[in-house]
C-alpha positions in Angstrom: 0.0 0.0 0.0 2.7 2.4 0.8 5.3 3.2 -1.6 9.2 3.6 -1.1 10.3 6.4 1.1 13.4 8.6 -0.2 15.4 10.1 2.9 17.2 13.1 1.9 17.0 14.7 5.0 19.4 11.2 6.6 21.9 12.7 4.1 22.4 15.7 6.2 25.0 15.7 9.1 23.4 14.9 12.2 23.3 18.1 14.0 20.7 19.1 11.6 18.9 16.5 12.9 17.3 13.9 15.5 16.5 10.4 14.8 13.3 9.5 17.0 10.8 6.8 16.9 7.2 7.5 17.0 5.3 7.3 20.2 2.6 4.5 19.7 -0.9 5.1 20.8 -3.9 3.1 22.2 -6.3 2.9 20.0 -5.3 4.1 16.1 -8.4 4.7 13.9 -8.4 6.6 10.5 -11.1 9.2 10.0 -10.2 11.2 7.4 -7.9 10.0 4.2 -7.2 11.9 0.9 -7.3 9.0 -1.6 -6.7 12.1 -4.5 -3.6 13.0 -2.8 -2.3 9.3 -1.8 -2.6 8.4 -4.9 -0.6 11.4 -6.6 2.1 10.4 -4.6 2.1 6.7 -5.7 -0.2 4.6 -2.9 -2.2 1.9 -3.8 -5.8 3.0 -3.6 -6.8 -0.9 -4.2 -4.2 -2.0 -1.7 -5.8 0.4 1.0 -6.1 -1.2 4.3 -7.7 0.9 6.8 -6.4 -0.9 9.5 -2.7 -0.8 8.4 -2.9 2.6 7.2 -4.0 3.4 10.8 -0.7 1.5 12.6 1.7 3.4 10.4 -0.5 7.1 9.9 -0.6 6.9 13.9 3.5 6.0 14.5 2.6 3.0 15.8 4.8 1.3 12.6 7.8 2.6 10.5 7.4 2.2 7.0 9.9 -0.5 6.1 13.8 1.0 5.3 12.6 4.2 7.5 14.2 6.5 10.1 12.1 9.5 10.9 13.7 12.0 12.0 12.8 15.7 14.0 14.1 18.5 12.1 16.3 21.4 14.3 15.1 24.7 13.8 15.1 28.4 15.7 12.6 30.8 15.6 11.1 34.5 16.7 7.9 34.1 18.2 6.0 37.4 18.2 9.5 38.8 17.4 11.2 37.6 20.2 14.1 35.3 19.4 14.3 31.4 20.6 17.3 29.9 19.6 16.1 26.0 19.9 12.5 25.7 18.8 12.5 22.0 16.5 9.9 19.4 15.4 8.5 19.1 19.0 5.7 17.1 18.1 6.2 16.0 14.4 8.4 13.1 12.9 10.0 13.4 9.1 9.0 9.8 7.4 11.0 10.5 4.2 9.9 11.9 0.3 7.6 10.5 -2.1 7.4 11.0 -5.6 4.6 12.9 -6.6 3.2 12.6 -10.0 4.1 16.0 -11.2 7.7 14.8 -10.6 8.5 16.0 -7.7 9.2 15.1 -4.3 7.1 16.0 -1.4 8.0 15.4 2.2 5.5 13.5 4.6 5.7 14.3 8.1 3.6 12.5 11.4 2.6 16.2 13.1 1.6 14.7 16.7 3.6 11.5 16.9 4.5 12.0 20.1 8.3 13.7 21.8 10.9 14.2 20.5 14.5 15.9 21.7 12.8 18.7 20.3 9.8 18.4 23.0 10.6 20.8 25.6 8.8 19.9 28.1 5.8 19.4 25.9 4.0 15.7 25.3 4.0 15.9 21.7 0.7 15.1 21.0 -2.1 16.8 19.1 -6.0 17.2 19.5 -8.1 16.6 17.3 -9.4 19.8 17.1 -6.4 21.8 15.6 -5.7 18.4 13.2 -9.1 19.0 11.8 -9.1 22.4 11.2 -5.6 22.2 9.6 -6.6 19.3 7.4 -10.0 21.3 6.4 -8.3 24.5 5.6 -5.0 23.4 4.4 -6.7 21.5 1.6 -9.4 24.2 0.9 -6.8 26.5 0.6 -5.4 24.0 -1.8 -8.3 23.9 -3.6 -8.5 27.6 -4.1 -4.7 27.2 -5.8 -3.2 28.7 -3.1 0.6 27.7 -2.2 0.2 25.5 0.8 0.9 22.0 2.5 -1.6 19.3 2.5 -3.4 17.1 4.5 -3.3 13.3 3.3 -4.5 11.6 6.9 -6.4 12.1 10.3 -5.8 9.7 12.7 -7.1 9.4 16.4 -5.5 7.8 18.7 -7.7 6.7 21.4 -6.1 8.3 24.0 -6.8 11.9 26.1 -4.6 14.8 25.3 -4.4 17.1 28.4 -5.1 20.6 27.2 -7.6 23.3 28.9 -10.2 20.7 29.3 -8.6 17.7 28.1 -9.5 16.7 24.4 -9.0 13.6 22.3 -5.8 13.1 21.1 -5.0 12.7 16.6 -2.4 12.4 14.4 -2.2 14.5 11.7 0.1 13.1 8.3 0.9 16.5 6.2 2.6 16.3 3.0 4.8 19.4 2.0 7.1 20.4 -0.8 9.9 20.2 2.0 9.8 22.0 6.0 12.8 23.9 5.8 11.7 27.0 7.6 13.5 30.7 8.0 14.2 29.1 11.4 15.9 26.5 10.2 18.2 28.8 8.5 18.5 31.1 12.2 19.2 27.7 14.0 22.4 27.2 12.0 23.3 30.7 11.4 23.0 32.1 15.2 25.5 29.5 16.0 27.8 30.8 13.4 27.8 27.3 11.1 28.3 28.8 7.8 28.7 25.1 6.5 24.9 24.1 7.6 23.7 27.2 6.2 25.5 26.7 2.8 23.7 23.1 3.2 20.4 24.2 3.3 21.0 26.6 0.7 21.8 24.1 -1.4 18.7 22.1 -0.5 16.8 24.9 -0.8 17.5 25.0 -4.6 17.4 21.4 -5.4 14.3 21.5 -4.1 12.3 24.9 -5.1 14.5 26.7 -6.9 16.0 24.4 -9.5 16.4 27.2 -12.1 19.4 28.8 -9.7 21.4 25.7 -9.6 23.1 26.7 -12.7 24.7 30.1 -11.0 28.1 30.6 -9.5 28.8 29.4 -6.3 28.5 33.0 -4.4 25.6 34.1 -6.1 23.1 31.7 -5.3 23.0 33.3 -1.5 21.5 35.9 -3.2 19.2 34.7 -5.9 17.9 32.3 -3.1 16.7 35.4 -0.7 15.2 37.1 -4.3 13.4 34.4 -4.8 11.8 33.6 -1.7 11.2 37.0 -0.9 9.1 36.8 -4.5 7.0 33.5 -3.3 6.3 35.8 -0.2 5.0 38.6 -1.6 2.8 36.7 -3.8 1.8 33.8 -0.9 0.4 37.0 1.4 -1.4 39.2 -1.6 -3.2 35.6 -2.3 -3.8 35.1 1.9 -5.1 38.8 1.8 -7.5 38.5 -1.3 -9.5 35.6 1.0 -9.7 37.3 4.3 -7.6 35.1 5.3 -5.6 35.7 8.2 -2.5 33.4 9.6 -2.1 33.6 13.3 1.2 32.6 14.2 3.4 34.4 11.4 6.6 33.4 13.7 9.5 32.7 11.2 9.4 28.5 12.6 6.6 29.5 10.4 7.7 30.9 7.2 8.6 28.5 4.9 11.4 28.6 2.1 9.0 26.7 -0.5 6.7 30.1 -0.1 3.7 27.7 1.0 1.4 28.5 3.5 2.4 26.0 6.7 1.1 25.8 10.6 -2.2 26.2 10.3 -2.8 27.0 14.1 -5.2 30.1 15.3 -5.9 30.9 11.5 -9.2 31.8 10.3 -11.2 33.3 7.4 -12.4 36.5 8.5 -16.8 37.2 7.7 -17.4 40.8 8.8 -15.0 43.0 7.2 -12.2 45.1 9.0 -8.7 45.3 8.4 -7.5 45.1 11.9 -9.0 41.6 12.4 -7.4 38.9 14.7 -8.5 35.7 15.4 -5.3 34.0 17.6 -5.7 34.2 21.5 -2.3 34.5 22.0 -1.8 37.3 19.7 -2.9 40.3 21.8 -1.5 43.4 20.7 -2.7 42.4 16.9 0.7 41.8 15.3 -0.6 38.9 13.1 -3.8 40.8 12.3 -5.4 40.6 8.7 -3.9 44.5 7.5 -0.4 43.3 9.1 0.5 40.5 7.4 2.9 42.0 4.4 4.7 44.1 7.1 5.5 41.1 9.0 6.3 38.8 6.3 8.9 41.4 5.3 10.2 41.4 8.7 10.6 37.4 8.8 12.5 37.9 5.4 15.1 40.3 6.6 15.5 37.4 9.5 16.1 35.1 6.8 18.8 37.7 4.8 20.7 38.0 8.1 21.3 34.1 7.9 22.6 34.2 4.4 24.8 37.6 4.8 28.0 34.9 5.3 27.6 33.6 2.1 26.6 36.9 0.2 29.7 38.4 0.6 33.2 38.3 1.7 32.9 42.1 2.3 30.2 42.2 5.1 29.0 45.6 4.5 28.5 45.5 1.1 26.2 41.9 1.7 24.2 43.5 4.2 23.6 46.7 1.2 22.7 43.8 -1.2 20.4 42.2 1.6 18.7 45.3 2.1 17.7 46.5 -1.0 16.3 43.1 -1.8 14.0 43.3 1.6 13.1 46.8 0.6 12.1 45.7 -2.5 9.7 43.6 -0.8 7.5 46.1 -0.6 6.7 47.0 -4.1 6.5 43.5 -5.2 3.7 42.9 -2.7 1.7 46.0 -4.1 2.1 44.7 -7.4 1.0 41.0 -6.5 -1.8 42.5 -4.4 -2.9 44.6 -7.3 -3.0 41.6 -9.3 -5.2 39.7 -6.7 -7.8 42.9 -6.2 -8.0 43.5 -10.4 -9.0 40.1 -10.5 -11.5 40.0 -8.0 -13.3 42.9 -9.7 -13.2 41.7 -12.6 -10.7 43.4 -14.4 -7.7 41.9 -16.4 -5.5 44.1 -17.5 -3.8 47.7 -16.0 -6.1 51.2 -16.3 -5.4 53.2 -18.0 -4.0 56.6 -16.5 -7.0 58.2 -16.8 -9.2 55.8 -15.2 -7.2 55.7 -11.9 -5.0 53.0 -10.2 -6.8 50.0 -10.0 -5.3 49.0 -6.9 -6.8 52.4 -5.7 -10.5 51.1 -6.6 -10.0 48.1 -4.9 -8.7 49.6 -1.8 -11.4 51.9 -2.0 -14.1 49.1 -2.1 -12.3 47.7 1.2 -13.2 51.2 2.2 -16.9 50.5 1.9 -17.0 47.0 2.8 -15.5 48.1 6.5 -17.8 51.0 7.0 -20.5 48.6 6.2 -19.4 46.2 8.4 -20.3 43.7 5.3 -19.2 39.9 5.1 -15.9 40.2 2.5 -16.6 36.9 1.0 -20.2 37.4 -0.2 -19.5 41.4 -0.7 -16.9 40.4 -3.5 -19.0 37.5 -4.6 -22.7 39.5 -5.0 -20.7 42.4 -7.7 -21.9 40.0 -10.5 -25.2 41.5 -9.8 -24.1 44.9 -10.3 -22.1 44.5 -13.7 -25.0 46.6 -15.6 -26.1 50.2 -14.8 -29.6 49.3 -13.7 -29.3 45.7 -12.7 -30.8 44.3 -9.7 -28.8 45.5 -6.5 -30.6 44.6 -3.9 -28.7 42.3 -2.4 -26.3 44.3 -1.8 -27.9 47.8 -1.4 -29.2 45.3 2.0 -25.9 44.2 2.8 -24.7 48.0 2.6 -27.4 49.4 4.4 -28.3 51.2 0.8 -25.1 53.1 1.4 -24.3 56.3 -0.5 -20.2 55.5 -0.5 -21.5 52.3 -2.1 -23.4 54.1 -5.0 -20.6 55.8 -6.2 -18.1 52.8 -6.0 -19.9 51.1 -8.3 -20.6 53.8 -10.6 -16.5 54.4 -10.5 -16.4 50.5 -10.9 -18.9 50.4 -13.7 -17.0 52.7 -15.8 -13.5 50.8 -15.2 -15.2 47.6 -15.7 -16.7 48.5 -19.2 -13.5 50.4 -20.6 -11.9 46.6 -20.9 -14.6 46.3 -23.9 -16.4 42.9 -22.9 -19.3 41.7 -22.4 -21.7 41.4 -19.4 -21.4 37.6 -19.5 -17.6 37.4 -19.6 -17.2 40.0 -17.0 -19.6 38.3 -14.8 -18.0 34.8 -15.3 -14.7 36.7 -14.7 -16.0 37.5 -11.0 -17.3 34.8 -10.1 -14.1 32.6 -11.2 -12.0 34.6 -9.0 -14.3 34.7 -5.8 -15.3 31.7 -4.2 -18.7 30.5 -3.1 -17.4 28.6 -0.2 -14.9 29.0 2.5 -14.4 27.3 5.6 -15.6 29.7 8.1 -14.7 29.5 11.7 -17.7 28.7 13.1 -18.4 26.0 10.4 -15.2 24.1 11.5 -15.8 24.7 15.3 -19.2 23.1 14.4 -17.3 20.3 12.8 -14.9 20.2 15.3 -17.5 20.1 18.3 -19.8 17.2 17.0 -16.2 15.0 16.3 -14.5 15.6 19.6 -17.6 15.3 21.7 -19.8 13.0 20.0 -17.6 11.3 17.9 -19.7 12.3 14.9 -17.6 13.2 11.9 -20.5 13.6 9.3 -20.3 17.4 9.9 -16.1 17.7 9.1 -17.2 15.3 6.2 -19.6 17.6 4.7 -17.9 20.8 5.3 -14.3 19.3 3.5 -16.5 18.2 1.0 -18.2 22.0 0.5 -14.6 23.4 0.5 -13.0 21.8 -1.7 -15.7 22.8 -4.5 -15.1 26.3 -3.4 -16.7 27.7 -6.7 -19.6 24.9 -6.5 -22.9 26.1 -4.4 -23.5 23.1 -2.2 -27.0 21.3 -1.2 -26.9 23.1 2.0 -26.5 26.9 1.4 -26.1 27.6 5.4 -22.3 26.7 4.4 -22.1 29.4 1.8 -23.7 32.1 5.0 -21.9 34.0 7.8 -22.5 33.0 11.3 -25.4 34.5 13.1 -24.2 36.6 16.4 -24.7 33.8 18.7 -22.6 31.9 16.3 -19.4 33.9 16.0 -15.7 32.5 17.4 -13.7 35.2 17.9 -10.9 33.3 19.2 -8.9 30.3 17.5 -6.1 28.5 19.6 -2.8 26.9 18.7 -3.2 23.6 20.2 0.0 23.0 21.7 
């Protein structure tokens, strides 16, 4: 059923590293398997056995020829620097080959402790495994750059958090876990030969196209290129609602996919300021914040690579900081990009019309004095493509606002200078603005009936509803925001 593991991460030097056996648990059951996935990266689907896939999802058994292994890494954690962070809860299996040809990494996130474990008990609830396997793979779904979920597994056994909840293993596949804190792990104890390592890594494994340059450039192309992924990953976050949590730099990774999904959530109700995360108090992870901090986690990562940059230290830290500067620009543009196509626009105004990432931050404008949902706000402008088309829906939503009116005249006469028709302009709109997300109290719902009743029929219907993001399903309270008595306001981390 399974296939062959590679082990790249073995070929490291062993300070980069611990070797650690799972933690077996009581009672393994499988309640959630991505067949579509498994079978991408090579499994069997006629060979599935629920039962086996339960021993070895669950770290009960090792996949034949494998040593799992924790991963070191560092980290700042709401900007405060911890020097020895690590898989603390998580075990490295090995690669697969995926179909598209390449490799992705499969990891056991709640195997049990590890050297990494710091006091913790290395398990997972099976609250936080759900909620990462629902929105990791709608954000898939949505073609955002992110890890994946291929199994839930629980355990059978109590994990003592604040009450006690049962415990799960969650199996996510990534295109590797090298992290900016992997790179601060290495390079705040002054191992230039680790860093070089990963660099290395790095390219083989996202970055291919950089292989070919001299030696003492690829430093640099590395931190260009990441700091590209970046600027893109958060636009795309941004254009959902969709706000993070815990944008440490243990939590940045190099691939430029979106990992650790802990406190995240989709915002309903419109504002820029929005947090979610208990632990994130003074709003530094909030919704409006996220391009300023994922430029601050990339000049963390330039520090690690200055060594390698440039034998002349001042001059690497000038070439570091004009690429992090840059940062700034190429979010506008990608966030631009994102907003143009939400409304339903394709190529650049021109100069007389107005910036179009003016309009669209103009629009958020609205939306937050209206206190309006910003899913179904983007979503119900199909309706207003025409002068004199039906807007009630959202002359309602608005409060039949006045700012509103004269958006969508503005937006009218931008939208009809690209010179097509209703029906393409509509289809445009509604192709880049899902029906579906998962919304926070959908997957507490979820989460609720599983841990305490041991129901998974509502986590089964919700994954199903989100990944068809642009499909309205059978029940249309998925597609609604919650009522006030429905609302979380608070998401926790789970460890």
């Amino acid at each position: 059923m399974f296939p062959r593991f590679h082990q790249r991460y073995l070929a490291l030097p062993q300070r980069m590293r611990a070797e650690c056996q799972p933690t077996p648990v009581a009672e393994p059951r499988v309640v959630a398997f991505n067949h579509a996935l498994a079978e991408a990266l090579g499994f069997d689907r006629e060979a599935f056995n629920a039962e086996q896939a339960a021993q070895i999802l669950s770290g009960n058994q090792v996949p034949e020829g494998v040593t799992p292994v924790a991963a070191a890494y560092a980290g700042h954690q709401f900007g405060n620097f911890v020097p020895q962070l690590g898989d603390g809860r998580a075990l490295l299996l090995g690669e697969l080959s995926h179909q598209d040809g390449a490799l992705r990494e499969v990891q056991l996130k709640g195997a049990g402790r590890t050297p990494f474990s710091r006091g913790g008990d290395g398990r997972a609830p099976l609250g936080p495994v759900l909620r990462e396997y629902l929105v990791s793979e709608a954000m898939f779904a949505l073609g955002v750059p992110t890890t994946r979920a291929l199994a839930a597994v629980t355990t059978g056994e109590r994990v003592y958090r604040q009450p006690p909840e049962p415990g799960a293993v969650l199996t996510r596949v990534a295109s590797s876990h090298l992290r900016v804190g992997t790179f601060q792990y290495f390079a705040s104890r002054n191992d230039v030969e680790a860093v070089k390592l990963l660099v290395e890594l790095a390219i083989e494994r996202h970055y291919p196209e950089l292989a070919g340059l001299p030696e003492d450039e690829q430093a640099m192309a590395l931190l260009d290129a990441v700091i590209g992924r970046q600027a893109n990953l958060v636009a795309r976050w941004k254009g959902l609602g969709f706000i993070h949590g815990v944008m440490n730099t243990d939590n940045c990774a190099i691939s430029g996919e979106t990992i650790d999904y802990g406190p995240c959530a989709f915002m309903d109700s419109y504002h820029p300021e929005t947090v979610f995360s208990s632990i994130d108090e003074r709003g530094r992870y909030a919704w409006v914040n996220q391009p300023v901090i994922a430029q601050w986690n990339l000049a963390r990562f330039a520090k690690t690579l200055l060594a390698l940059m440039d034998t002349d230290q001042q001059r690497a830290i000038e070439r570091a900081t004009a690429a992090i500067e840059g940062f700034s620009d190429r979010h506008e543009q990608a966030w631009s990009d994102v907003l143009r196509s939400k409304l339903g626009l394709t190529r650049d105004a021109e100069p007389e019309d107005g910036s179009d990432l003016a309009l669209g931050e103009k629009w958020l404008e609205v939306m937050a004095a209206g206190k309006v949902d910003f899913t179904l706000s983007f979503g119900e402008l199909v309706a207003a493509v025409e002068p004199g088309a039906d807007e009630t829906p959202l002359h309602q939503r608005f409060n039949s606002s006045d700012a509103l009116d004269a958006w969508l005249s503005r937006w009218r006469e931008r939208l009809h200078a690209e010179g097509q028709s209703s029906e393409v302009l509509r289809s445009r709109i509604e192709s880049a603005n899902p029906l579906v997300i998962p919304r926070n109290h959908l997957v507490e719902r979820a989460i609720r009936a599983a841990a305490d009743q041991q129901d998974f029929g509502p986590f089964e219907t919700l994954l199903a509803a989100v990944t068809q993001p642009w499909t309205s399903p059978e029940d249309q309270s998925l597609l609604q925001p919650p009522l006030s008595n429905e609302r979380v306001l608070r998401t926790f981390c789970g460890t």
